[in-house]
C-alpha angles and dihedrals in degrees: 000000000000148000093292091050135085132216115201106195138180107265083228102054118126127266096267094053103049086049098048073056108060089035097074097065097244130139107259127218117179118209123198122275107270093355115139096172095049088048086048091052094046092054093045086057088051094057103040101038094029114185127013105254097005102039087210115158105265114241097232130004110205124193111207116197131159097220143006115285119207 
């Protein structure tokens, strides 16, 4: 991950890997705990905005949970 990417993470998920997170120098979007539809909203946004100032496509959207959600 990099500067042009996005990383869209459970707003639960543990210290290491929020930090990991913000380590890598993406842009970080938080989704609710277990909410598919807010999930669903936040990467809708990804794709169409893009990034913040230049609204350029980002060049890879990640989705960092610590389980499997149903």
């Amino acid at each position: 991950m990099h500067l042009h990417c996005c990383v869209v993470s459970d707003e639960l998920n543990h210290t290491s890997l929020v930090l990991g997170c913000r380590l890598s120098g993406a842009t970080i979007r938080r989704f609710k705990h277990n909410d598919m539809d807010d999930l669903e909203r936040i990467l809708e946004e990804a794709v169409v905005y893009g990034q913040p100032r230049t609204h350029r496509p980002y060049k890879k959207i990640l989705i960092v949970v610590e389980g499997i959600y149903r």
